[in-house]
N, C-alpha and C positions, 0 to 999 in steps of 0.2 A: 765726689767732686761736683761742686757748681755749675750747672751750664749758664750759659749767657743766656737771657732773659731777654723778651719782647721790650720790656722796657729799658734795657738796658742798650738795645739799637738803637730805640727809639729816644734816646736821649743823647746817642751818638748822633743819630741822624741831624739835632739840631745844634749841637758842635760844630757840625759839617756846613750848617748852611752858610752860604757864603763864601767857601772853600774849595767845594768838589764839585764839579757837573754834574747834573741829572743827567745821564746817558742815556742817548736817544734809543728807542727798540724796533729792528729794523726787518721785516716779513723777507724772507726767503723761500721762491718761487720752488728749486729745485731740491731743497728738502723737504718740502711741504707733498711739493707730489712723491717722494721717497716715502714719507713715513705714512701719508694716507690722511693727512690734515695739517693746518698752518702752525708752521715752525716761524719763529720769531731769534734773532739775535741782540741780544743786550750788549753793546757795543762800548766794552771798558775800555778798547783799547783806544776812542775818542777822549776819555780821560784826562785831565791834566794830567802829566810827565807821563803818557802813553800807558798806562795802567791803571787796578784798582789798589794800588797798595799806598795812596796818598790817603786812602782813608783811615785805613788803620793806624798808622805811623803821627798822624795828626791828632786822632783823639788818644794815642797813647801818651804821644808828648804836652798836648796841653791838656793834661791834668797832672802833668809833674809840679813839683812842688819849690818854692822861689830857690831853696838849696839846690835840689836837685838840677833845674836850668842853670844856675852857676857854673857847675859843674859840665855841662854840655852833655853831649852823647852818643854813642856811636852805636855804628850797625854793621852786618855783615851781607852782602847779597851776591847776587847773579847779575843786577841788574834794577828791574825794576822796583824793589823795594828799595836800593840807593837810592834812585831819583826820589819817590818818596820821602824819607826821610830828609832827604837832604834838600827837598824844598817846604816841607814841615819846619825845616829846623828854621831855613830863611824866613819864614811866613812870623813866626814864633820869637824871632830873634835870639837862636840858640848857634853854639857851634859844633856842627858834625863832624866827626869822623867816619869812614865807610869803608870796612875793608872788601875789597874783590877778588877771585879766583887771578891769578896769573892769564888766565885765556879769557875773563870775563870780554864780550863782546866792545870794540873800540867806542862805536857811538853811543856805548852804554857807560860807560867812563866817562865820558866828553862831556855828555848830559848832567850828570850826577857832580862833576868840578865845577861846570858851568851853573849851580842853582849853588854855590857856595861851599858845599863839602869837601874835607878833605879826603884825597883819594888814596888809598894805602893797597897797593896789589898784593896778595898775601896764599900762598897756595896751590893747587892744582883743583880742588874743589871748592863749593862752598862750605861745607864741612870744616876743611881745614880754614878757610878765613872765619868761621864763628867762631873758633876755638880762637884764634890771634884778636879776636874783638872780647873774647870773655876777657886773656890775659889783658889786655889795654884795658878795660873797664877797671879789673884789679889796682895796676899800677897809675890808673890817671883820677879812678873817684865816677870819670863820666859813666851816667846811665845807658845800658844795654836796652838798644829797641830792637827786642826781638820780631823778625818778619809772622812769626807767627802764633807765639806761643807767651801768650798774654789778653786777658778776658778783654781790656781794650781794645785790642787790635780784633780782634776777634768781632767784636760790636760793631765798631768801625766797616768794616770790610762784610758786616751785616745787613748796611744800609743799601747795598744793592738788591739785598732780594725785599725789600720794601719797594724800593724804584720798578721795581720788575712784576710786582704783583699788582698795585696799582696803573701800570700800564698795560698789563695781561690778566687783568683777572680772574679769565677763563681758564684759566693756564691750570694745566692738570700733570706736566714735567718738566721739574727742570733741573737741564744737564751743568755740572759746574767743572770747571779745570781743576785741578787737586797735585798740588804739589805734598808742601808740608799739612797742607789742609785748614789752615785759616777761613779762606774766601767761602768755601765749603762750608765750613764750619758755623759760620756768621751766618749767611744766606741760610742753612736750614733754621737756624733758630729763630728765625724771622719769618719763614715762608712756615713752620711747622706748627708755629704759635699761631697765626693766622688762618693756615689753610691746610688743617692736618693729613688731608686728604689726597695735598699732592705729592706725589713721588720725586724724590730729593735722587738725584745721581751721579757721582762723583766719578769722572772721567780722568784716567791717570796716563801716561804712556808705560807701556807694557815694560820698557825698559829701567823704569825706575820707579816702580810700583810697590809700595810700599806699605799701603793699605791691607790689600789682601795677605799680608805673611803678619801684619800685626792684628787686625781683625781677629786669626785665625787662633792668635796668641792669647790673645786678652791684656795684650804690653806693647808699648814699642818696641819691635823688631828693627835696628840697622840692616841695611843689605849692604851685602859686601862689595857689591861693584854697584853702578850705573853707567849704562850707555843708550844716551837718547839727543839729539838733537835739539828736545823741548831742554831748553837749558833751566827755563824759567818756573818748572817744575820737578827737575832736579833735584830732590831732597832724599836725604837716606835713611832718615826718618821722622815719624809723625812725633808732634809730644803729647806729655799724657791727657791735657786738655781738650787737643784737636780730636784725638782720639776718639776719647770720651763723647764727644761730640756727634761723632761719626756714627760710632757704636749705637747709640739712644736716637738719632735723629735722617740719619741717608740710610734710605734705602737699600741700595746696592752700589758698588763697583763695578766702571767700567773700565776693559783695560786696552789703547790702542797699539797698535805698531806701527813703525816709522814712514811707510807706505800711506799710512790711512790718515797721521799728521800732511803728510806733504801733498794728497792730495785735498783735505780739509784747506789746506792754504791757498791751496790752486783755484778753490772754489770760492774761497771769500773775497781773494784779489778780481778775478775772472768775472763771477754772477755778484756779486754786493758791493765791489768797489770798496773793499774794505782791506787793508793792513795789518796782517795779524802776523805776530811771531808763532813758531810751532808752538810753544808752550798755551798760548793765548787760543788755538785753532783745535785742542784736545777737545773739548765738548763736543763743537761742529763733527771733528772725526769720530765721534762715538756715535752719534747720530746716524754717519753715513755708515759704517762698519755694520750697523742690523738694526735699520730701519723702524722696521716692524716692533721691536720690543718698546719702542717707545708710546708712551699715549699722546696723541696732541689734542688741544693744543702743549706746543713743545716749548720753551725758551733756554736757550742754550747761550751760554754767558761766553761771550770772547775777553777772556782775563787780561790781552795785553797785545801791542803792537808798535814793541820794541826789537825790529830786530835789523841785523847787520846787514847791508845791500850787495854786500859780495853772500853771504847766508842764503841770503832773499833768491841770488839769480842759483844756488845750487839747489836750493829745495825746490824750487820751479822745473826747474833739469829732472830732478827724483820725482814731483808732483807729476808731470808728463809723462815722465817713464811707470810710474803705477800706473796713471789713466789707460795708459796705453796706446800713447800719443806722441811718444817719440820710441822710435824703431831703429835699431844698430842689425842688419845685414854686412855676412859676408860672403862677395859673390864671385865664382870662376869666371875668369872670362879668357876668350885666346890672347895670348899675346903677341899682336899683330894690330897694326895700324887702324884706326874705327871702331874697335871694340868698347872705348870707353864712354866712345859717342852714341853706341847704339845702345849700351844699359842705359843711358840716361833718357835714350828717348822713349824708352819703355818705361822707365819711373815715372818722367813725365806724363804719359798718357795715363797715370795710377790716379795722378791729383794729389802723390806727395809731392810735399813741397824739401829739396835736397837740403840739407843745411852744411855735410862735411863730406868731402869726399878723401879716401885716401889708397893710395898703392901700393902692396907687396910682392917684389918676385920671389919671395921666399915662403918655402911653408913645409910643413910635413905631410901633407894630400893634395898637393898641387903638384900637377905631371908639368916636364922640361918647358912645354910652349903655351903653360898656365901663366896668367897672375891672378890673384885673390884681391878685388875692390871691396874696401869697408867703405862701409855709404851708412850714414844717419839724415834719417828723415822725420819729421813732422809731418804726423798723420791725424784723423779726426776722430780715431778712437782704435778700438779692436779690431771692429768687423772692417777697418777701410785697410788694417795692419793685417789684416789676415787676407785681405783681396790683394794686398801690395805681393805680398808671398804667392799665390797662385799666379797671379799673371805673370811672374818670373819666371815660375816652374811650367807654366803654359808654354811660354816662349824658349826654353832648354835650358835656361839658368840653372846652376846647383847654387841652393844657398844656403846657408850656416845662419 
């Protein structure tokens, strides 16, 4: 099989111009002191329609042919490749069709009707809507733009590691999100043609990791479930392109878990003032998950930052609770008048800060003139969550 060629980005790339943003590349202080030199963020999720998938979906559609734009075209996604496409298609003067999972995120629908496409919910996976976009392709004639498995898109979605080497040229790794493995895919044949020397790394969540069982194959492997919060890397398998791709050009896999997503999000919102959905924040978590393996200079691509604000405030909830930074105590106390007043002036004195407090007179190790207080706190990390715990047990509290 063919892989995508230096030239063949680079002819994407001037497709593009006039289209896509150059994405700015933005130094992060606290991975930098993590990995032992300067870590840089390639920031796709500033991108037109909050991603990099308007690139690929653009040079795949204008080079369709005057029959083929007749005909329109549809797509199948998670999300960000809808909006993609479906503001390709407005750009292009095509008409889209975009089917989405049944649970596809709301403001990712909203986005994707709002640039002109129509919205078709179809599924519980994205699997199953690509299957409902092959059958409509059948029955309607419209062209299938596949999110990722098509040497255009693949070129397309190339031109990032172009933008990222000429603004890093130091740059000795870089980490990429890796769903079906497009973005991936693109970026090394751009950065490997140029600078064979740096280490390409394709960051997946461990939940729906799909590389490492097909690597291992020499085929695409389907995996029989997925469960990851990164929706926008969801994929259940690679095709034989990305593959291909993979195999000849990335280095290694890396694979994160759900904890090291949310807290990657915590830290882009937090230190970079940046908006990343999980899916878009897997590089950064492969980064922080083992440091040390990395060479810097590092540039680690934020694929996307589209994500749902009720999403946003739970993985924030789960980002704190990996840091270590919100604390769930449950504490004896008598039951008897001032008791609840005096746990509190003892937390108080900790420096956490209360967020819920709640009462049980019921329990299965709580004696007749107990009640059990659950108290969650925001605290400043481990060690102030682990002072919070001694000065209770200092003071006679039993805590759970």
């Amino acid at each position: 099989m063919d892989l995508v060629s230096l030239a063949d980005v680079q002819a994407a790339r001037t497709l593009l111009q006039g289209i896509v943003r150059t994405t700015p590349l933005e130094g992060s202080r606290p991975l930098s002191q993590a990995v032992g030199g300067p870590v840089s963020l390639k920031c796709e999720n500033l991108q037109r329609t909050g991603s990099f998938k308007l690139r690929g979906a653009y040079v795949r559609m204008a080079r369709l042919t005057e029959q083929e734009r007749a005909r329109g075209v549809v797509a199948a996604s998670a999300g960000n490749h809808a909006q993609g496409v479906a503001l390709a298609a407005q750009l292009l003067g095509l008409s889209a069709t975009v089917f989405m999972p049944e649970a596809a995120p709301l403001p990712k629908v909203s986005a994707t009707a709002a640039y002109g496409a129509q919205v078709q919910l179809h599924g519980a996976t994205l699997t199953e809507a690509l299957v409902e976009a092959y059958a409509f392709s059948e029955r309607t004639g419209a062209v299938l733009i596949h999110p990722f498995d098509h040497p255009d898109v693949i070129a397309g979605q190339g031109t990032v590691g172009l933008e990222l080497l000429e603004q890093c040229p130091e740059v000795r790794t870089v980490v990429v999100c890796t769903g079906g493995g497009g973005l991936v895919a693109g970026v090394a044949a751009a950065v490997k043609a140029l600078r064979p020397d740096v280490e390409v790394v394709a960051a997946q969540a461990s939940g729906a990791a799909t590389f490492p069982a097909s690597l291992a194959a020499g085929r695409p492997v389907q995996l029989a479930s997925m469960s990851t919060m990164a929706d926008g890397i969801a994929v259940a398998a690679p095709s034989d392109a990305t593959l291909a791709h993979v195999q000849h050009l990335v280095d290694r896999v890396a694979t994160v878990d759900e904890d090291a997503l949310s807290r990657a999000l915590l830290l882009c919102l937090e230190r970079a003032k940046l908006v990343v959905e999980p899916a878009g924040a897997a590089a950064v978590a492969a980064v922080m998950q083992d440091p040390t393996s990395f060479r810097p200079p590092v540039v680690a691509v934020l694929s996307g930052g589209n994500i749902d604000p009720l999403l946003l405030s739970k993985v924030i909830r789960h980002g704190l609770v990996a840091a270590g930074r919100f604390l769930s105590l449950h504490v004896a106390v008598p039951d008897r008048p001032g008791s609840l007043a005096g746990l509190l002036a003892v937390l108080a004195r900790t420096g956490g800060n209360v967020l819920d407090v709640e009462h049980s007179r019921t329990g299965g190790g709580l004696h007749v003139d107990e009640v059990e207080v659950a108290v969650q706190l925001e605290t400043r990390g481990p060690r102030h969550s682990e002072h919070v715990r001694e000065l209770l047990a200092d003071e006679g509290y039993s805590v759970a």
